[in-house]
LOVEX-230663 format. One record per atom (N, C-alpha, C): residue number from 1; residue in three letters; atom name; z, x, y. Coordinates in steps of 0.001 Angstrom, whole numbers, padded with zeros to 6 digits. Layout:
<nodes>
- NUM, ALA, CA, Z, X, Y $
...
</nodes>
This chain:
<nodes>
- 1, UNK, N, 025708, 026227, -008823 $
- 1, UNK, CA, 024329, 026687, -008844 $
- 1, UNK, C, 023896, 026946, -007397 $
- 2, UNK, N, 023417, 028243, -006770 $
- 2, UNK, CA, 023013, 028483, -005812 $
- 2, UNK, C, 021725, 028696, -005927 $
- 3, UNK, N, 020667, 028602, -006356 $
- 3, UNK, CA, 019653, 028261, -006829 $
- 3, UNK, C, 018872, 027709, -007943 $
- 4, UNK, N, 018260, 027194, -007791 $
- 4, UNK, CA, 017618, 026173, -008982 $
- 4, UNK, C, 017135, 026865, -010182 $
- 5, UNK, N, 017053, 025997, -011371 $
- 5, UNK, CA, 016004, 026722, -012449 $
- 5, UNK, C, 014834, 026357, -012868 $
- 6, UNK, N, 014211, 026743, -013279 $
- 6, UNK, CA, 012448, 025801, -013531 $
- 6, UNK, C, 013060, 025744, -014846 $
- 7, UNK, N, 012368, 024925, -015435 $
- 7, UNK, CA, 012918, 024304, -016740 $
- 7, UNK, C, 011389, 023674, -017203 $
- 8, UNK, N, 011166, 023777, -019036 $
- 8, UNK, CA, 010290, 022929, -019376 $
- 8, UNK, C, 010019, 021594, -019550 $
- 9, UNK, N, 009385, 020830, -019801 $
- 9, UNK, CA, 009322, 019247, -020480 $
- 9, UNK, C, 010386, 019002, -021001 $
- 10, UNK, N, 010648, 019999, -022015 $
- 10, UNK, CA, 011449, 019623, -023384 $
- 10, UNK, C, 012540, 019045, -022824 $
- 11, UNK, N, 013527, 020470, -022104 $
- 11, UNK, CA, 014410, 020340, -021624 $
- 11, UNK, C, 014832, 019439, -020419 $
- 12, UNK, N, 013356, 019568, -019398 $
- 12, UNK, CA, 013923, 017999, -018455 $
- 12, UNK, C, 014139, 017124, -019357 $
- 13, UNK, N, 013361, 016443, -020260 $
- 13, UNK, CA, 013582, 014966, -020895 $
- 13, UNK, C, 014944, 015313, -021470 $
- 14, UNK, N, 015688, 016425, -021969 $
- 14, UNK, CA, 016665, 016285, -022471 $
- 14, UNK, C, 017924, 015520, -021515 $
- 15, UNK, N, 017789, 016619, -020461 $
- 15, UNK, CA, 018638, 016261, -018988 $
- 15, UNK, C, 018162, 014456, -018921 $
- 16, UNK, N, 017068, 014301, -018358 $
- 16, UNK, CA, 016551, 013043, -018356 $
- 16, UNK, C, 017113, 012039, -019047 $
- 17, UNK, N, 017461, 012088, -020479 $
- 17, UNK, CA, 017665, 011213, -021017 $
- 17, UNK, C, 019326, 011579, -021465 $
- 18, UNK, N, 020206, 012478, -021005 $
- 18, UNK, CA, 021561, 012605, -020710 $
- 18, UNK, C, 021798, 011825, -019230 $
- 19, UNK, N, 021063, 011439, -018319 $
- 19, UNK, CA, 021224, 010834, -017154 $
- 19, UNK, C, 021151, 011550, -015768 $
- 20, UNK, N, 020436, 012455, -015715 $
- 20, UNK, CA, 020230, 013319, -014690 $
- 20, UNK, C, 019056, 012452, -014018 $
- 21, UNK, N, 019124, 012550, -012567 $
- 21, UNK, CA, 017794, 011996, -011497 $
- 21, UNK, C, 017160, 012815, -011508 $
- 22, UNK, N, 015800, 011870, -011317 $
- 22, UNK, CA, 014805, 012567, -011163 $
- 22, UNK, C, 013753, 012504, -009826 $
- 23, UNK, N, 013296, 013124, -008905 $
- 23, UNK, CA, 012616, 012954, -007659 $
- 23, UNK, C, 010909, 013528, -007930 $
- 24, UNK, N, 010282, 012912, -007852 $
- 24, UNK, CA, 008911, 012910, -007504 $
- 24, UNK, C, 008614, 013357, -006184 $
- 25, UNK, N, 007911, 014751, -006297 $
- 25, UNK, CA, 007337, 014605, -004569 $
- 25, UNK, C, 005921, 015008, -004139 $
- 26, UNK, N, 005206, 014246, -005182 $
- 26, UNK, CA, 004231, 014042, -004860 $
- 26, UNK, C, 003279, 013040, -003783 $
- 27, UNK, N, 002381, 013014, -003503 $
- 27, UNK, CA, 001703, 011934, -002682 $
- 27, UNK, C, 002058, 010471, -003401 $
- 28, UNK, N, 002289, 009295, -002542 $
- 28, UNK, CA, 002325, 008318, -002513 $
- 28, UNK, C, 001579, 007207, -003707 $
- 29, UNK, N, 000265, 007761, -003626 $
- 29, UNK, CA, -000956, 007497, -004117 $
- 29, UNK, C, -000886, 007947, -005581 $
- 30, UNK, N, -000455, 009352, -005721 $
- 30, UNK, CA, -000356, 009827, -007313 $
- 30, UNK, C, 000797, 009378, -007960 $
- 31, UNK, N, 001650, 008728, -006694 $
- 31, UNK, CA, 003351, 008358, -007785 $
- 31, UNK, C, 003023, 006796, -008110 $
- 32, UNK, N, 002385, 006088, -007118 $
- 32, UNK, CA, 001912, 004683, -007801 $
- 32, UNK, C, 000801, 004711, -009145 $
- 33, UNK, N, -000341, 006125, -009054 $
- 33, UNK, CA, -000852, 005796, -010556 $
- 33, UNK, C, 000033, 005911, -011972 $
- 34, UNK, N, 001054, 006904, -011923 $
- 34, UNK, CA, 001593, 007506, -013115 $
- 34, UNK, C, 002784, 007990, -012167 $
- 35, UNK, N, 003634, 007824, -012550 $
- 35, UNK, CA, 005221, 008477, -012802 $
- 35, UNK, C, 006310, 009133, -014162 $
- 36, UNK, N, 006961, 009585, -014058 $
- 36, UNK, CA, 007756, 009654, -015065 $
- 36, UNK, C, 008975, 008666, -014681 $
- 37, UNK, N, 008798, 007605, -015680 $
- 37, UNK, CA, 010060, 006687, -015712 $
- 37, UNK, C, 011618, 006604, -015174 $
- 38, UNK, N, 011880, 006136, -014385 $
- 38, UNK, CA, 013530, 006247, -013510 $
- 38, UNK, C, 012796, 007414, -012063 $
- 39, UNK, N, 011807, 007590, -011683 $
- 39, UNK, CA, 011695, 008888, -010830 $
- 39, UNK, C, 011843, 008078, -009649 $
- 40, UNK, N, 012457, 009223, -008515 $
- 40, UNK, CA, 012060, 007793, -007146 $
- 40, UNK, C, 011314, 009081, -006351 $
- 41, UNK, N, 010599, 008202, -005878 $
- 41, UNK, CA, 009021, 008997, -004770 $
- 41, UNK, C, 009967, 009726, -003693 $
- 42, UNK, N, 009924, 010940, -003751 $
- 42, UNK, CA, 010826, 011313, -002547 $
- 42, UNK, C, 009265, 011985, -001474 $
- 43, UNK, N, 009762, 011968, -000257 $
- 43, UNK, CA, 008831, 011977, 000412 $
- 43, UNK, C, 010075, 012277, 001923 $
- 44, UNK, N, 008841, 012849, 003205 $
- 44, UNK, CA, 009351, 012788, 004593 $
- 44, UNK, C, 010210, 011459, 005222 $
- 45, UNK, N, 009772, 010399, 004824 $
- 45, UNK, CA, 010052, 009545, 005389 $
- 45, UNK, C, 011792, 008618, 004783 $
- 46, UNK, N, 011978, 008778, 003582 $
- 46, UNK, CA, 013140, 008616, 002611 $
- 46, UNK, C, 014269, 010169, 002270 $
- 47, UNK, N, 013795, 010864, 002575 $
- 47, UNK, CA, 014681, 012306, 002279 $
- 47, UNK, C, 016093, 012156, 002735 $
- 48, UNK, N, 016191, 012100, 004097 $
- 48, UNK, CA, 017249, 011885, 004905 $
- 48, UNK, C, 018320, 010864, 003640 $
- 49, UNK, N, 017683, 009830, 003474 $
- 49, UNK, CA, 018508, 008332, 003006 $
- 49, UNK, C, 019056, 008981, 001401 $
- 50, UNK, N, 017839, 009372, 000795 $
- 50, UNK, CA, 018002, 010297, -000466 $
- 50, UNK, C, 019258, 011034, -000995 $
- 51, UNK, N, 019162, 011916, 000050 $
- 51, UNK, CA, 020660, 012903, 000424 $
- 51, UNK, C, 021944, 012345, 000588 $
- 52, UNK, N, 021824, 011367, 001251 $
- 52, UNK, CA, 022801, 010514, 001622 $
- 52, UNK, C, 023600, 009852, 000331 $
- 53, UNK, N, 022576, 008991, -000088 $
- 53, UNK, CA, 022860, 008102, -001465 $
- 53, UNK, C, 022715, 008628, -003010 $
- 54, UNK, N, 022632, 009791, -002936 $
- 54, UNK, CA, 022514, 010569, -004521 $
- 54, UNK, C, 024183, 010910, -004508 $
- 55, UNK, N, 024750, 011352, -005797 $
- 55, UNK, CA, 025688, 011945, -006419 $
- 55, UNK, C, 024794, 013097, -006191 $
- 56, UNK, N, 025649, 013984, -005422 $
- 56, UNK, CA, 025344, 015044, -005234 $
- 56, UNK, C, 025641, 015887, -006567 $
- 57, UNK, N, 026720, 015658, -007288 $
- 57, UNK, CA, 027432, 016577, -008799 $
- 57, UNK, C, 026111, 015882, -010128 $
- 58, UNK, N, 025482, 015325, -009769 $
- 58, UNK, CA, 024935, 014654, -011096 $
- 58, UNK, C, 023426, 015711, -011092 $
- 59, UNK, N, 023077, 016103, -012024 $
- 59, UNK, CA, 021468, 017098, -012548 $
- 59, UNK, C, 020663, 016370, -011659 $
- 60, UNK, N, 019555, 016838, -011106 $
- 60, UNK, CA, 018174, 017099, -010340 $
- 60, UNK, C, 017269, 017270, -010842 $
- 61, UNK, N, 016309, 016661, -011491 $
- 61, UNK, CA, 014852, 017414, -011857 $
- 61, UNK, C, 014002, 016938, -010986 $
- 62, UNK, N, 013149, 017952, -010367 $
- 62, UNK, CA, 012569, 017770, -009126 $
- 62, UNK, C, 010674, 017982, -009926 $
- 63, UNK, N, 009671, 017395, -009971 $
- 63, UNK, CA, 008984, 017533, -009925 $
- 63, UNK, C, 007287, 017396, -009444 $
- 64, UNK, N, 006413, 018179, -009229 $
- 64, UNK, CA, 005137, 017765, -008267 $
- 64, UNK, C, 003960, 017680, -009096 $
- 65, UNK, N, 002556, 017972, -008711 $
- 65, UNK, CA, 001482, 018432, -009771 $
- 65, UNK, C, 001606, 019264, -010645 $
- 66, UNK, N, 001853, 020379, -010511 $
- 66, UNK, CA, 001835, 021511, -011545 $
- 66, UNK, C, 002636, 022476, -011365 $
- 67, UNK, N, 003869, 022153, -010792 $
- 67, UNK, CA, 005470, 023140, -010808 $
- 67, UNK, C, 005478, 023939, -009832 $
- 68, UNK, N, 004855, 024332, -008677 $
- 68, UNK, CA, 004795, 025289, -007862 $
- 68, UNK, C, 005468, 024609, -006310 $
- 69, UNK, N, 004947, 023252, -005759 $
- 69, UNK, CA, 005412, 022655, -004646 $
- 69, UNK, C, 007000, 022300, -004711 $
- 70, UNK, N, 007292, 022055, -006434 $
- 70, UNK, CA, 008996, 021546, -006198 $
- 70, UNK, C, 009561, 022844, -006371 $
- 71, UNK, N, 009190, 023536, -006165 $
- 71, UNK, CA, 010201, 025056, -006228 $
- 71, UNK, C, 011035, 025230, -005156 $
- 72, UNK, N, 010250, 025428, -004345 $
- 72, UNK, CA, 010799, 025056, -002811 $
- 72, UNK, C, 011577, 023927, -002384 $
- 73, UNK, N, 011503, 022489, -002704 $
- 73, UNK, CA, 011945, 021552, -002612 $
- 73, UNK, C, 013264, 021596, -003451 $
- 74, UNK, N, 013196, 022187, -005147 $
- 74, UNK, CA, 014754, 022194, -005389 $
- 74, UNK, C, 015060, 023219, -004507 $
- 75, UNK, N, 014905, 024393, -004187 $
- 75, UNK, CA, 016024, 025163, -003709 $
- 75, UNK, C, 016314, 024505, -001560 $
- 76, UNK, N, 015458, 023333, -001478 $
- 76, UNK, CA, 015934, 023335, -000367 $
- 76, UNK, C, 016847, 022000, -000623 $
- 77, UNK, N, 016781, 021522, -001788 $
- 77, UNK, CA, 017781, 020304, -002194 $
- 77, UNK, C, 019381, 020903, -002601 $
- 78, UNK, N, 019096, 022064, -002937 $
- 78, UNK, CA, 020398, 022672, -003383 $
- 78, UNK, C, 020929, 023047, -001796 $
- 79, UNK, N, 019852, 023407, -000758 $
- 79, UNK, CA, 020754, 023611, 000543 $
- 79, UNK, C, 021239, 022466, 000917 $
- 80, UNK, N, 021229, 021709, 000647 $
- 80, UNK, CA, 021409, 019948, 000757 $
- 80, UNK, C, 022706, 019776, -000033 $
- 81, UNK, N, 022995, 020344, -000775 $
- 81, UNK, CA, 024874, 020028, -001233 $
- 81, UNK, C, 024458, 019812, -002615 $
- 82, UNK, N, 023027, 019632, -003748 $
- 82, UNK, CA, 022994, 019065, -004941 $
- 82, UNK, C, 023440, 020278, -005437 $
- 83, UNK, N, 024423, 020625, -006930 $
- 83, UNK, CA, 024855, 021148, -007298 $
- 83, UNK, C, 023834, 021838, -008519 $
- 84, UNK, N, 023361, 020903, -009494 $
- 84, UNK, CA, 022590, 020908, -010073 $
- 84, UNK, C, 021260, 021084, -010268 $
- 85, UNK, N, 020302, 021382, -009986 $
- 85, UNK, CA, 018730, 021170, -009348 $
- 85, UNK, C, 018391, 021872, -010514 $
- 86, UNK, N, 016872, 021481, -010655 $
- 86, UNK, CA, 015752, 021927, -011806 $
- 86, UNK, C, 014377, 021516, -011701 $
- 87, UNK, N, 013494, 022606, -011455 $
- 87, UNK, CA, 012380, 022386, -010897 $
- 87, UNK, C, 011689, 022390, -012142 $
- 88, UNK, N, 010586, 021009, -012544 $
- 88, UNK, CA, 009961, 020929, -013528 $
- 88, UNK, C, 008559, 021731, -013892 $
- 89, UNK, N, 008715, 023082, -014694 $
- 89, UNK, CA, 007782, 023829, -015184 $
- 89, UNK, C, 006400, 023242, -015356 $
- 90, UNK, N, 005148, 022813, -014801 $
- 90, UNK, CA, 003775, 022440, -015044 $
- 90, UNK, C, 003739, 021195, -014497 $
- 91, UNK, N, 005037, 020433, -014173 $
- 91, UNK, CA, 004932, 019363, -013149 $
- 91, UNK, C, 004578, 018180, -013633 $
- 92, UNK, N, 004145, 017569, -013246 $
- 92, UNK, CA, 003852, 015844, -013987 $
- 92, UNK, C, 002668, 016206, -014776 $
- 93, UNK, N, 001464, 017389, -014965 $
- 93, UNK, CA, 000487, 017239, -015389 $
- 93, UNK, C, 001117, 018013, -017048 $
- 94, UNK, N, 001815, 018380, -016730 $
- 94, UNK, CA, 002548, 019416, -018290 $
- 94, UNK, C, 003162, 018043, -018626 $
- 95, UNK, N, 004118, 017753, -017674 $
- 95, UNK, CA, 004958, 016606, -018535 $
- 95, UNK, C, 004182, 015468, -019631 $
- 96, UNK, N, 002935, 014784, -018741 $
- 96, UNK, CA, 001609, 014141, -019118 $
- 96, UNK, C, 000858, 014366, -020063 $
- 97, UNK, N, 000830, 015425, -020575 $
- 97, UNK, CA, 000426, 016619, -021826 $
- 97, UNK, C, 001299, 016557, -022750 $
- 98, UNK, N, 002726, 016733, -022184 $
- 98, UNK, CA, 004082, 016831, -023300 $
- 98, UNK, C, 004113, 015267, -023932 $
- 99, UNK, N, 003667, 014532, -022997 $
- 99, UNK, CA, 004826, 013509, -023146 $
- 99, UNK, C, 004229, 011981, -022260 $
- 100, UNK, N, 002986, 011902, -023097 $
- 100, UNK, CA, 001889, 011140, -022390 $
- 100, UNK, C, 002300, 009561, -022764 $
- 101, UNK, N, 003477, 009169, -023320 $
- 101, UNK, CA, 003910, 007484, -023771 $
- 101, UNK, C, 004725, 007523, -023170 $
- 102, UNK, N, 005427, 008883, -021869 $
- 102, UNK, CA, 006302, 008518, -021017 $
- 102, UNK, C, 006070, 008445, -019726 $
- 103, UNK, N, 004786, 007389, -019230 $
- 103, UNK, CA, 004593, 007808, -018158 $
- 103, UNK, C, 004062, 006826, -017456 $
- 104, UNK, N, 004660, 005879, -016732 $
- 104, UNK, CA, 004008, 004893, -016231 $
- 104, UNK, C, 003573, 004339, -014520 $
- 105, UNK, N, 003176, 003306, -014475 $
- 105, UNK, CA, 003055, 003154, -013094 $
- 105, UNK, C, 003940, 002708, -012331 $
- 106, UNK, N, 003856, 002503, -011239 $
- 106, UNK, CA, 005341, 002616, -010271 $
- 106, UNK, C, 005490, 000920, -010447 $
- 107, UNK, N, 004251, -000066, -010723 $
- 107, UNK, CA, 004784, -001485, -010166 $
- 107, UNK, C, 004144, -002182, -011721 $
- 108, UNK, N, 004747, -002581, -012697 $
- 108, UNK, CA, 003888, -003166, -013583 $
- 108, UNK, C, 003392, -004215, -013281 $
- 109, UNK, N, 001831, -004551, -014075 $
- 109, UNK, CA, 001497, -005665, -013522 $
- 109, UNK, C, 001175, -006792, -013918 $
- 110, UNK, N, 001983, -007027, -014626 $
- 110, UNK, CA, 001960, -008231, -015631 $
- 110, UNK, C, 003502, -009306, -014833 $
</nodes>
């Protein structure tokens, strides 16, 4: 894959739940209210380490607010060696819509 594909809900959760990672790159603040489950907060400060420690051969779903910011981010993850990449169509707020019992906070608090 030399460039990424946007993909819907449906189909991330499919990938998702075949075992593909998933990266969040949203603000800090919006990945501690709500996440999609297994996601890790990718951000400036972890990217570097990210790259490093992923299976580069294993699926990518990359997603932000509303599908437009991870576009850019998969295809600059695919310049990064990931083979796989998939930028999530409507972003956590579609997913949230799709798929609102899959979506929790980063630290439970019980």
């Amino acid at each position: 894959m030399t460039e990424f594909e946007q993909i819907d809900a449906q189909r991330a959760k499919a990938l998702i739940d075949q075992g593909a990672a998933l990266a969040d790159i949203r603000d800090p603040e919006s990945f501690s209210r709500a996440h999609i489950p297994g996601a890790v907060h990718l951000g400036n400060s972890n990217l570097q380490q990210f790259v490093e420690e992923s299976d580069l051969d294993l699926p990518l779903v990359v997603y932000c607010y509303h599908g437009l910011s991870s576009q850019s981010a998969a295809q600059f993850l695919i310049s990064r060696g990931f083979e796989e990449v998939y930028s999530l169509a409507g972003g956590f707020e579609g997913w949230q819509q799709q798929f609102p019992q899959h979506c929790q906070p980063a630290s439970d608090p019980s």
